[in-house]
C-alpha positions in Angstrom: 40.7 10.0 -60.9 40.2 12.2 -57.6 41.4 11.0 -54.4 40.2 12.0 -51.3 42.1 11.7 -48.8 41.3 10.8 -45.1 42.3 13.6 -42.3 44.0 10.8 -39.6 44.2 13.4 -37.0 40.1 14.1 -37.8 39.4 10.6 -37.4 41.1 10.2 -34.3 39.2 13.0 -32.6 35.8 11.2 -34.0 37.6 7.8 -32.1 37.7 10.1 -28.9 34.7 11.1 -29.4 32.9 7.4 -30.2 34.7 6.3 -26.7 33.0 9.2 -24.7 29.6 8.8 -26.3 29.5 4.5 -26.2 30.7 5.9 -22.1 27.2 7.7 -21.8 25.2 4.9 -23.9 26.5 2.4 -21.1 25.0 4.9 -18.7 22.0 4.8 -20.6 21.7 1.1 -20.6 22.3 0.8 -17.3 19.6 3.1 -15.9 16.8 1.7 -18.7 17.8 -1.9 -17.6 16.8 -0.6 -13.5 13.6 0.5 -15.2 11.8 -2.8 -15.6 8.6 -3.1 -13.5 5.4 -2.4 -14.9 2.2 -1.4 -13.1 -1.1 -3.4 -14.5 -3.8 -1.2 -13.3 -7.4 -1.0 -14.6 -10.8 0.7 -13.4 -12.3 0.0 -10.1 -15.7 0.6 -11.3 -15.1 -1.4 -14.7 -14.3 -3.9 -12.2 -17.4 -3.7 -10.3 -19.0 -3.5 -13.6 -17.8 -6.9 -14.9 -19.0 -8.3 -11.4 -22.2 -6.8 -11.7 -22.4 -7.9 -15.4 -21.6 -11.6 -14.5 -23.9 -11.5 -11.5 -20.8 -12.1 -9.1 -20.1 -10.9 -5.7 -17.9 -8.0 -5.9 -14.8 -10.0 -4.3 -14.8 -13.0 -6.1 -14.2 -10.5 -8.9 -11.0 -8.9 -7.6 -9.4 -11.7 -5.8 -9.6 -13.1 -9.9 -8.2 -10.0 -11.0 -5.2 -10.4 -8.2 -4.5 -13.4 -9.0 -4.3 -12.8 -12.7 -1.7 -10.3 -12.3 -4.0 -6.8 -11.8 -1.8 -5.0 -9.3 -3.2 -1.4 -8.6 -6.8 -0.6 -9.3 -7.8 3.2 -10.6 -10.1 5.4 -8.3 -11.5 8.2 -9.4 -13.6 11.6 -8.1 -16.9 9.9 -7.4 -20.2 11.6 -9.0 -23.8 11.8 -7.8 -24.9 9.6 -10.5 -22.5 7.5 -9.1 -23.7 8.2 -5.3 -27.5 7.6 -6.8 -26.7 4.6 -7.8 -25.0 2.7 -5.0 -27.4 4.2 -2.7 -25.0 6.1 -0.4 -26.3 9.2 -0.7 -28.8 11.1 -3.0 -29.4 14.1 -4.7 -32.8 15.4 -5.8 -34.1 18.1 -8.0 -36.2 20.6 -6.4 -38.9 20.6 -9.1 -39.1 17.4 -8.2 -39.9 17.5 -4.9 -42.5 20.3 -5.7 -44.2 18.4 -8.1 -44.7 15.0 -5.1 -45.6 18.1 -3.0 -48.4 19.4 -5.1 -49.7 15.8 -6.3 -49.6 14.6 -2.8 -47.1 11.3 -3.5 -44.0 13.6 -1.0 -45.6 12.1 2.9 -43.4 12.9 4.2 -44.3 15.8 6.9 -41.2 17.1 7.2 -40.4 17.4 3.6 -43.7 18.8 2.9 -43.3 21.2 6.2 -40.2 22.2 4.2 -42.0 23.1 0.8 -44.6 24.7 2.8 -42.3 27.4 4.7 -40.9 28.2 1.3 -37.3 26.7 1.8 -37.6 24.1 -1.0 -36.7 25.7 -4.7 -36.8 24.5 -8.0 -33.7 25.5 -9.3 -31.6 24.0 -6.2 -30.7 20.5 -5.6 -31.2 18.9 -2.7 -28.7 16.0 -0.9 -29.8 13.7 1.7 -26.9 11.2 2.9 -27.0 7.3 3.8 -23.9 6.4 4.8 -21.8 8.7 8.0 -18.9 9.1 5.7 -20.0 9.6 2.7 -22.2 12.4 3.9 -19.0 13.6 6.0 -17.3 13.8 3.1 -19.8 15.6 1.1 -20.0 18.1 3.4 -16.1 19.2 2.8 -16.1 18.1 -0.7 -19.6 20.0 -2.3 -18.7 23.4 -0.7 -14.9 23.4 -2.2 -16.0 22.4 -5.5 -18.8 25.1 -5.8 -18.6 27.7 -3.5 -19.6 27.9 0.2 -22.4 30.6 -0.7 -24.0 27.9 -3.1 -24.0 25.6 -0.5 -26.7 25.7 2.5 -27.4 22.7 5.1 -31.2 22.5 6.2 -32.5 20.1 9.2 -34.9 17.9 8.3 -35.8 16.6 11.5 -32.8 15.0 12.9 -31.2 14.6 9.6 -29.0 17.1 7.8 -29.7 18.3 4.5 -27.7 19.6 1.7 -29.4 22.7 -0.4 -27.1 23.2 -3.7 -27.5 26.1 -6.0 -26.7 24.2 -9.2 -28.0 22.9 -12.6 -29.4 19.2 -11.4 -28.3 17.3 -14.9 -24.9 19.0 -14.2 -24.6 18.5 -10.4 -25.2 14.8 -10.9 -21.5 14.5 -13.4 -19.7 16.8 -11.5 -16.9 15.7 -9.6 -17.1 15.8 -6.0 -14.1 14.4 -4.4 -11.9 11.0 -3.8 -14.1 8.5 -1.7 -12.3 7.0 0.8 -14.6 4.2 0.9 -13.3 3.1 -2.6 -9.9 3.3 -1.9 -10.3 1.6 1.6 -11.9 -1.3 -0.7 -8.9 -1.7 -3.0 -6.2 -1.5 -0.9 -8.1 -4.3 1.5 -8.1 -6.7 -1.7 -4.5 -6.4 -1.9 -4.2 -3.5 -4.8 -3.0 -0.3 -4.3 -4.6 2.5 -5.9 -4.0 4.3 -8.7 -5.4 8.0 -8.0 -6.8 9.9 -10.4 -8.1 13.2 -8.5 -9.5 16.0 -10.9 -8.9 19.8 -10.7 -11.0 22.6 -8.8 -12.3 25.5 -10.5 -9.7 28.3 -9.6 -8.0 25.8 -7.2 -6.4 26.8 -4.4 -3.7 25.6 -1.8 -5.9 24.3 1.3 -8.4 22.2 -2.0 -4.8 20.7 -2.9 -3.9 19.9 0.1 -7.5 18.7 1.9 -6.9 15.8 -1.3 -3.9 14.7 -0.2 -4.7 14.5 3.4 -7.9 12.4 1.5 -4.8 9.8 0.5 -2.6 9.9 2.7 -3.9 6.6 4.6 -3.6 4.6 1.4 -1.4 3.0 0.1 -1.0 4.6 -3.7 0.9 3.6 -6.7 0.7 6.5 -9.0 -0.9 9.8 -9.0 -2.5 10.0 -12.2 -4.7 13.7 -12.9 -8.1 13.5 -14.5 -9.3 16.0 -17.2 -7.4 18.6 -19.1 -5.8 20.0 -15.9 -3.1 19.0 -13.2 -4.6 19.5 -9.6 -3.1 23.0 -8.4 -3.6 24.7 -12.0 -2.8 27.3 -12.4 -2.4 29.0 -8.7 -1.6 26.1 -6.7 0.8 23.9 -8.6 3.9 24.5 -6.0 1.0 23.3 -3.3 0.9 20.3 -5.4 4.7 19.6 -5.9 5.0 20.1 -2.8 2.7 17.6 -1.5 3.9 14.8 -3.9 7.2 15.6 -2.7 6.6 15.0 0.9 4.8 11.7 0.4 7.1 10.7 -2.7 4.6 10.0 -4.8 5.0 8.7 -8.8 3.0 11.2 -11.1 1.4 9.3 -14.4 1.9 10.9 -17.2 -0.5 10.1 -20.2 0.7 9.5 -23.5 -0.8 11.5 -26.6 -3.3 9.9 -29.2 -0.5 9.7 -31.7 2.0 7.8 -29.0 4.3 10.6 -28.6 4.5 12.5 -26.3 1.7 13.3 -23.4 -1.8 14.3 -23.7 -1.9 18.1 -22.6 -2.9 18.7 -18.8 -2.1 22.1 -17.2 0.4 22.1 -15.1 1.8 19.0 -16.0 5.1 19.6 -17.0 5.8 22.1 -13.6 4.4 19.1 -11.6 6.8 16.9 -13.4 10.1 19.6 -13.2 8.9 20.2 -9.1 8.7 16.4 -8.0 11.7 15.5 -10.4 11.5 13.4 -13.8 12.9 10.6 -11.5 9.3 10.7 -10.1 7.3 10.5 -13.4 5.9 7.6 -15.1 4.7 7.1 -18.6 1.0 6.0 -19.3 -0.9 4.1 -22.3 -4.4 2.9 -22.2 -5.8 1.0 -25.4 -8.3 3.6 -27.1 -12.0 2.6 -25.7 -13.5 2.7 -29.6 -10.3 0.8 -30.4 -9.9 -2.3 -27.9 -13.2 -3.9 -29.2 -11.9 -4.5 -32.5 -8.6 -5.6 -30.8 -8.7 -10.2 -30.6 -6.9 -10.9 -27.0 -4.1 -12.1 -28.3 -3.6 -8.8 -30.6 -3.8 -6.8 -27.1 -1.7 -8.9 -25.1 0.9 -8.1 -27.8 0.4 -4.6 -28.3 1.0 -4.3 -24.3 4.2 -6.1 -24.9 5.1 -4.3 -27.6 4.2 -0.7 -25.5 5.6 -1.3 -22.5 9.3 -2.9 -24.3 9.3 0.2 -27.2 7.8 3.0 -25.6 9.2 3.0 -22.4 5.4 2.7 -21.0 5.4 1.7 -16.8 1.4 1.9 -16.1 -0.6 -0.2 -18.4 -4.5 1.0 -17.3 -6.4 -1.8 -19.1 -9.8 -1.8 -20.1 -12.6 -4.5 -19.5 -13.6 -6.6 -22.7 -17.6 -5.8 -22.7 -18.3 -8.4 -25.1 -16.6 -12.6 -24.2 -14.8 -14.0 -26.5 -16.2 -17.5 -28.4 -16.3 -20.3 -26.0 -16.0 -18.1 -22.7 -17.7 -16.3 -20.6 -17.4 -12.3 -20.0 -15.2 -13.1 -16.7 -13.4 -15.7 -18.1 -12.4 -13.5 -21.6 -11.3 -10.7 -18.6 -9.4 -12.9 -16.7 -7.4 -14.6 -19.4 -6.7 -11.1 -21.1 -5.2 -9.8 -17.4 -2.9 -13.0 -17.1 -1.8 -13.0 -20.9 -0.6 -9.4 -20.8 1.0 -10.3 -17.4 2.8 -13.7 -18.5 3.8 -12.1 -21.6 5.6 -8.8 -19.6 7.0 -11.3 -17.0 8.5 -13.4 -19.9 10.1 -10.2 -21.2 11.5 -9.7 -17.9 9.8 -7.2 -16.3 8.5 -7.6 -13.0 5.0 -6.9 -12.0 4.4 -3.9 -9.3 4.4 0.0 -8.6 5.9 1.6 -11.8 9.3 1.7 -11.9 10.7 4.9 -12.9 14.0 6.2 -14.9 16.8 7.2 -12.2 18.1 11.0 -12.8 20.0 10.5 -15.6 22.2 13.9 -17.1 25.8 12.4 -18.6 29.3 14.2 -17.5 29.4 17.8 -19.6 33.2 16.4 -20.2 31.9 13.5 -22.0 29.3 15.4 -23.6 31.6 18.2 -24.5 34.1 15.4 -26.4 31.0 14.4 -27.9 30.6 18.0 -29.7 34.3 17.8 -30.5 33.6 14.2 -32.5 30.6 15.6 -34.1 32.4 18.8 -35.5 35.4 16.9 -36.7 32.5 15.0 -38.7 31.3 17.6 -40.1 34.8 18.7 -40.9 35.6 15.3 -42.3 33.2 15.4 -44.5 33.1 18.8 -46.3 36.5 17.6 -47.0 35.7 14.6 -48.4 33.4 16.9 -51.1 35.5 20.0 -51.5 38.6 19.1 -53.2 40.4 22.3 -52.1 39.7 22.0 -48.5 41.0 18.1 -48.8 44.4 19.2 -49.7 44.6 21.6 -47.3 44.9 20.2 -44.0 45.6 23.7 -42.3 42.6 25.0 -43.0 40.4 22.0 -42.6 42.2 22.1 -38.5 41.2 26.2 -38.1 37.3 25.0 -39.6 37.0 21.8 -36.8 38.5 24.6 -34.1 35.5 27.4 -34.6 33.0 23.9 -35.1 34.3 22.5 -32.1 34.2 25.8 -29.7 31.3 26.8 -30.9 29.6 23.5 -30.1 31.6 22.2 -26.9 31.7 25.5 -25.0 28.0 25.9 -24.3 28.0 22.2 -22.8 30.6 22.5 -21.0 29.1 26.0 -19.2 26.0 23.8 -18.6 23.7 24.9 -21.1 23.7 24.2 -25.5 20.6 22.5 -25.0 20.1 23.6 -29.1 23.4 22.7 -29.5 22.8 19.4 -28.3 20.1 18.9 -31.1 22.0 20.0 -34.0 24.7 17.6 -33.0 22.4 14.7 -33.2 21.0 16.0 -36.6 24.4 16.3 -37.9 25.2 12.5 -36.5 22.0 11.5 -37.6 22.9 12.6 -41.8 26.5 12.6 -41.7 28.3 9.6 -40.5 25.8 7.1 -42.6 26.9 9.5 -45.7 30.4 9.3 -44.5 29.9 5.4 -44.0 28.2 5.2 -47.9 31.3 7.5 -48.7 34.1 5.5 -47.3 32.8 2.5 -49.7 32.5 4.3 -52.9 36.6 5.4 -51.9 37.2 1.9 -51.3 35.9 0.2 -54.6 37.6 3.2 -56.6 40.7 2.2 -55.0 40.2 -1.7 -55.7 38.2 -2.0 -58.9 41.6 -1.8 -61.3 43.7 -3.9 -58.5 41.5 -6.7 -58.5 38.6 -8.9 -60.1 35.8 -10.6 -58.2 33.6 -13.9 -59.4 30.1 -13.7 -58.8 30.7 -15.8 -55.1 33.8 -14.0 -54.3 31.4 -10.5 -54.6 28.3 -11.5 -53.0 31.0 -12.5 -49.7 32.6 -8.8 -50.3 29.0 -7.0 -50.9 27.8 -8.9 -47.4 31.3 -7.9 -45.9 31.2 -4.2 -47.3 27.6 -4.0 -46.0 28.4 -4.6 -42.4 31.6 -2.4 -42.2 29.3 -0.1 -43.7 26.5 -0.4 -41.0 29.5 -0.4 -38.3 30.7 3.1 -39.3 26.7 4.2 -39.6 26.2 3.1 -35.7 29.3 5.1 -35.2 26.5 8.4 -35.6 23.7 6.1 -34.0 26.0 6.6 -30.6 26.9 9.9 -31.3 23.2 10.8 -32.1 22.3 9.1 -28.7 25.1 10.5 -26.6 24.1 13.9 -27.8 20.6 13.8 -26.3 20.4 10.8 -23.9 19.2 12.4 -20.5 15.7 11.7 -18.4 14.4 14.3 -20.2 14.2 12.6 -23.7 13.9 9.2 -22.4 10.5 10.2 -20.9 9.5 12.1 -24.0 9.3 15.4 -22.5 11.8 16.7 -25.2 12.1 15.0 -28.4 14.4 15.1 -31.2 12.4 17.0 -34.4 14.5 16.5 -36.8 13.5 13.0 -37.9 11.9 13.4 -41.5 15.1 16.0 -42.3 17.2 12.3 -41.7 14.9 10.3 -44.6 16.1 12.8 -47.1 19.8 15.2 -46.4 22.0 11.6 -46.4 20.5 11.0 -49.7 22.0 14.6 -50.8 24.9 14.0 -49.0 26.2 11.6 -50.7 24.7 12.7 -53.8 27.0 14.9 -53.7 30.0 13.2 -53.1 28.9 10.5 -55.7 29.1 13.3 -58.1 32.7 14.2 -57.1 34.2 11.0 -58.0 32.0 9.5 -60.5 30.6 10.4 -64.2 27.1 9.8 -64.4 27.4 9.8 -68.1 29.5 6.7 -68.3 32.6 9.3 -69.0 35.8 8.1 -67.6 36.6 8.3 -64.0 39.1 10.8 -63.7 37.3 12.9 -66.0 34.5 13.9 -63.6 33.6 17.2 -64.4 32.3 17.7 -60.6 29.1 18.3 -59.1 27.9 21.7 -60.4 28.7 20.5 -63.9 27.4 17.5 -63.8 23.9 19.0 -62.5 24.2 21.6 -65.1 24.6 18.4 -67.7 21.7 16.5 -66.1 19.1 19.9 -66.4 20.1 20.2 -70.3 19.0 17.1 -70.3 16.1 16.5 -73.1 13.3 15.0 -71.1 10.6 12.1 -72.8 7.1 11.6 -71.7 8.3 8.4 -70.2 11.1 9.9 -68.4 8.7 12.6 -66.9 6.2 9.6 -65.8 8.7 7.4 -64.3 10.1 10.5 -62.6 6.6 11.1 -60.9 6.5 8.0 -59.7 9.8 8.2 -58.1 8.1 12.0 -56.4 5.3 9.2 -55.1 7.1 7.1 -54.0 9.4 9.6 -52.2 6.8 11.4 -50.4 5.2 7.9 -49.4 8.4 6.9 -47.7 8.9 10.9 -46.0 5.1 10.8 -44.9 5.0 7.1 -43.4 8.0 7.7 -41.2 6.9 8.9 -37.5 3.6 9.4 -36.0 1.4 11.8 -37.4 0.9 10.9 -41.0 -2.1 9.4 -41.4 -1.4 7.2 -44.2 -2.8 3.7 -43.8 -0.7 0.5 -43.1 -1.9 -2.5 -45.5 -2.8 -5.4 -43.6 -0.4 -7.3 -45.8 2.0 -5.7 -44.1 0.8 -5.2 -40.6 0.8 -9.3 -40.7 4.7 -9.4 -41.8 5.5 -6.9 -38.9 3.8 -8.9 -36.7 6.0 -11.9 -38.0 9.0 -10.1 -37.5 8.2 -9.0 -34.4 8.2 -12.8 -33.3 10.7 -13.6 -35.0 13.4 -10.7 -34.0 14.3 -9.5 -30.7 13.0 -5.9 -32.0 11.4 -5.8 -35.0 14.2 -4.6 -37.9 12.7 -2.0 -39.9 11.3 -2.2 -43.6 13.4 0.4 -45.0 16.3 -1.3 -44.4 15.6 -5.2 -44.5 13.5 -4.7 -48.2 15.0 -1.4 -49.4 17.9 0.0 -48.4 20.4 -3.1 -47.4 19.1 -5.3 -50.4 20.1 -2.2 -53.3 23.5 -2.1 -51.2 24.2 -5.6 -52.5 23.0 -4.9 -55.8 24.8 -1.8 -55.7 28.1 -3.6 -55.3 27.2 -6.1 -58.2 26.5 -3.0 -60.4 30.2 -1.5 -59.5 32.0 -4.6 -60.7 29.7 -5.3 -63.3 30.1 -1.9 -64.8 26.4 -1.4 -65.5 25.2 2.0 -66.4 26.8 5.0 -64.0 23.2 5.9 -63.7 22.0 2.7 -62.3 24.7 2.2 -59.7 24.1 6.1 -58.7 20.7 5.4 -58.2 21.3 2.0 -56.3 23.9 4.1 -54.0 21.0 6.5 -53.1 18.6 3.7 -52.2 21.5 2.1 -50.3 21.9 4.9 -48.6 18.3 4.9 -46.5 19.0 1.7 -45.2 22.4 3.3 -43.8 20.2 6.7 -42.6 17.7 4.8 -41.0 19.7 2.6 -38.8 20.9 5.8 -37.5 17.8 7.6 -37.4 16.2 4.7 -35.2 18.3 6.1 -32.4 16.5 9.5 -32.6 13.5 7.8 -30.9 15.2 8.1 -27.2 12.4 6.4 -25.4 13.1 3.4 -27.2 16.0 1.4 -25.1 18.8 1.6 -26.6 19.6 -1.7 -26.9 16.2 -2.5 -28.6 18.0 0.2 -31.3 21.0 -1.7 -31.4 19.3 -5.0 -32.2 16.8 -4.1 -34.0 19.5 -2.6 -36.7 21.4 -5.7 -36.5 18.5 -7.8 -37.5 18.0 -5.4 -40.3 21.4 -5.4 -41.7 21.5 -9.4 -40.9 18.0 -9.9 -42.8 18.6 -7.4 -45.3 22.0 -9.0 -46.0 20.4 -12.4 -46.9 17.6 -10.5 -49.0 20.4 -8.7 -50.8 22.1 -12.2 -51.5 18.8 -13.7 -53.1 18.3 -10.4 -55.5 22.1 -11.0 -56.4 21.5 -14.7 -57.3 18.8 -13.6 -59.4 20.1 -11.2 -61.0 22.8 -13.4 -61.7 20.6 -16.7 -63.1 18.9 -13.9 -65.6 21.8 -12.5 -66.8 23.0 -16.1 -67.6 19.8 -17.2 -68.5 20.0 -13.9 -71.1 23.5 -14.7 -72.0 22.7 -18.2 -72.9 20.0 -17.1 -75.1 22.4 -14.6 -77.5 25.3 -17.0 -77.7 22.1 -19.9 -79.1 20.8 -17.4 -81.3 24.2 -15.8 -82.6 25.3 -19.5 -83.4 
């Protein structure tokens, strides 16, 4: 038999190590835990909408949404087809104007004095105002966003008028600057506002800055950009830092389509670096083709769900256009607001401004003792697979002092950002193969020293299981310590090596099965080793049903790769979608599939096929499917934004679950095999 031995002096610097990085996870905890009020914000104008929908005064409407929990409202550039329609000011094609002229409907004699002396044009559009500061505003707002030389004021008696060179179908969506008589509206129903000012074409300082003086008066809750572009891009982004800065303002940032990351604005991520990640809050808003489909109750959760997982603080609801059975349009609204705000207050948050993550980058000591636990890992291991390098323990000390230099200097001289990822893909594969690793030692050591019952083995398979997952979170803290700063826990760097971690701690302890076990059912401490043992299994003569059964284990292996993250595309069955949600109710965070109904249950078996002595191929392969569920309790730490003691529990309820799972496919196996059993000895008598 080969025995590996354990480096003690290794394993102590991985202890140091552990201690420094559960030191920064503490950290972590404690600045996510002062990150726990949420900002319900939705539309102004889908509020005015719903009033105008319902037939109800404007202010019965918000004073509902107040009380319901709504606590900013969003207020964005208005538009002349807005302006048209409210009736505060108006803009008018010049062909229009022509044609009253010349079939005698314009009266009056002004206007028509106008045509006549040639200063009305077709291709111009003309703005008459209704309201003083509307048209005040229009006057600084119309001239920034095209161009003073496009922009002409006539007199029209003893009324101003605005003559715009522009395309009238364009003017009229074009956005023309934050109206103050919106935002003066919210903020006097008790909301604050939730800016959401658009960019100028080639933008420059004094257009930055004549919007924030537009704001200043208000009272804002975040500073959300409209369109594909930060105010300020590209020449004036320091004039927009700058202002946020001075009025500390919160900048919204809006998460992607596929819920990572943000959706792309210019400028964005220089805004963010200027004011500070300490100043930047992430934002989700239900898809508009997606919420209809979407029962109440399924939203409400889904917001819960967001705002717990994904680190979201702004939650910019939509209206519901169509009421649900038995209600009425305001009523389906109103209950939708105060659902999603019982159900965050119930989890704890609190209901306000968005809170945002406090500047969070760990002690380059800690982080450097990190690197040191991560190479002696690494070192660990290759001696746990390379005979020679086990013996030697010289060498295996001169190989952990170029891993650990090389990966602890650059910390320590502030920089190894790179560094910092490889170390959490190296926790993220090697300490759950270490963990599966440690086991297989440990059974080789007792099988011939002891003899289990079926009860006495399904109390040491559950036992085994949770060491196991104990030595497994050992990486999960190492993975997190490696990357946990502001930075990752608002998405703006993310760790890329996540479908790398569904597949190398399968390989990884491949590899080290094949070290200490025959898969041909040869004796033990007759292993011929890795190299000859895959040289045996390609010799191999291969039947059509071997071949098949092999392709479906491909499928099955690129299902399992390709569901995993955000951007695969493959469909979840509802089946499914209805036991997540049942878990999700049922579990503080909602354990994972892969571990609770794949990975944890063939663990169990996998100890049942050891003492059992079923085929070496069978407990190899049970190993290897143990070994995901070991992987992905690690792996869950990889997605930062997630708190990270949501990770922690949600792997406990996975290895706790799984466990029991594991136990029932052990007691079944066990009835058939007596029930088989039974059968011989009847028929041999």
């Amino acid at each position: 038999m080969k025995d590996f031995s354990y480096n003690r002096g290794l394993v102590l610097v991985i202890i140091v190590g552990l201690i420094a990085a559960l030191t920064i996870g503490f950290a972590r905890h404690g600045v996510e835990q002062n990150n726990r009020q949420v900002d319900m914000a939705i539309d102004y104008e889908g509020l005015l909408e719903l009033a105008e929908r319902e037939g109800l005064p404007a202010d019965e409407v918000l004073a509902k949404a107040k009380e319901a929990g709504i606590t900013s409202l969003a207020v964005y550039d208005t538009t002349f087809k807005k302006l048209n329609a409210n009736g505060k000011a108006t803009a008018i094609a010049g062909s229009e104007i022509l044609a009253n002229y010349h079939s005698g409907s314009l009266a009056d004699p002004l206007w028509r004095q106008l045509v006549a002396e040639g200063k009305i044009l077709g291709n111009e559009v003309y703005i008459v105002g209704h309201d003083a500061r509307t048209w005040k505003e229009l006057k600084e707002d119309v001239p920034r966003r095209l161009g003073k030389d496009r922009v002409q004021i006539l007199q029209v008696g003893a009324e101003e008028v605005m003559a715009v060179k522009a395309h009238y179908e364009s003017f009229l969506k074009m956005n023309i600057g934050m109206p103050t008589d919106e935002m003066e509206a919210v903020n006097k129903a008790g909301f604050y506002v939730l800016a959401r000012p658009s960019n100028y074409e080639d933008c420059q300082k004094d257009d930055v800055e004549a919007v924030f003086a537009r704001l200043h008066d208000y009272k804002i809750s975040e500073v959300v950009f409209s369109g594909s572009q930060s105010l300020g891009a590209n020449k004036a982004l320091q004039a927009t830092i700058d202002e946020m800065k001075k009025r500390d303002m919160t900048l919204g940032l809006i998460e992607g389509v596929t819920q990572l990351q943000f959706y792309k604005q210019d400028g964005m991520e220089e805004i963010a670096k200027g004011i500070g990640y300490d100043k930047i809050a992430r934002v989700y808003s239900i898809p508009k083709d997606e919420q209809p489909k979407l029962k109440i109750a399924t939203a409400v959760e889904r917001w819960s769900n967001t705002d717990e997982e994904r680190n979201i603080r702004v939650d910019l609801l939509r209206i519901y256009d169509k009421p649900s059975p038995n209600m009425s349009l305001m009523e389906t609204n109103m209950k939708y607001f105060q659902d999603t705000h019982d159900i965050l207050t119930a989890h704890g948050y609190t209901i306000g401004p968005a809170a945002t993550f406090a500047d969070f980058y760990p002690s380059k000591v800690l982080r450097a003792l990190v690197m040191a636990g991560v190479a002696a890992a690494a070192v660990l291991y290759l001696s746990l697979v390379i005979p020679a390098l086990n013996v030697s323990v010289k060498k295996q000390w001169l190989l952990f002092a170029v891993f650990a230099l090389c990966a602890a200097v650059p910390v320590l001289l502030g920089n190894g950002s790179k560094i910092r990822v490889l170390a959490a893909l190296a926790s993220a594969n090697l300490f759950p193969a270490i963990a599966v690793i440690f086991q297989l030692d440990r059974i080789r050591y007792l099988r011939d020293k002891m003899t289990l019952g079926f009860g006495k083995m399904l109390v040491t398979g559950v036992l085994a299981l949770f060491v196991t997952g104990a030595l497994s979170y050992v990486g999960a803290a190492y993975l997190s310590a490696s990357l946990a700063d502001t930075e990752y826990l608002l998405e703006f760097q993310i760790f890329r090596g996540i479908k790398l971690t569904f597949v190398l701690p399968l390989i990884l302890v491949g590899i080290a099965f094949l070290q200490r076990f025959d898969v041909f059912d040869g004796r033990m401490d007759d292993t011929e080793g890795v190299m000859n043992q895959m040289k045996k299994i390609l010799d191999m003569p291969v039947k059509i049903k071997t071949l098949f059964l092999m392709f479906l284990v491909l499928i099955a292996g690129v299902v399992f790769v390709a569901r995993s993250g955000h951007t695969s595309g493959m469909p979840v069955s509802a089946t499914e979608l209805k036991f997540r949600a049942f878990l999700e109710q049922a579990f503080y965070a909602r354990p994972r599939t892969k571990e609770l109904m794949i990975g944890h249950p063939a663990f169990m078996l996998a100890v049942m096929a050891f003492w059992r002595k079923w085929p070496t191929m069978i407990f190899f392969g049970l190993v290897l499917i143990a070994t995901i569920g070991q992987g992905s309790m690690v792996e869950t730490f990889a997605h930062m934004r997630t708190p990270v003691y949501m990770s922690f529990m949600r792997g406990i309820g996975g290895i706790v679950l799984g466990a029991g799972i594991g136990a029932v496919a052990m007691m079944l196996v066990q009835l058939w095999q007596t029930v088989i059993s039974r059968a011989k000895e009847r028929k041999a008598a």
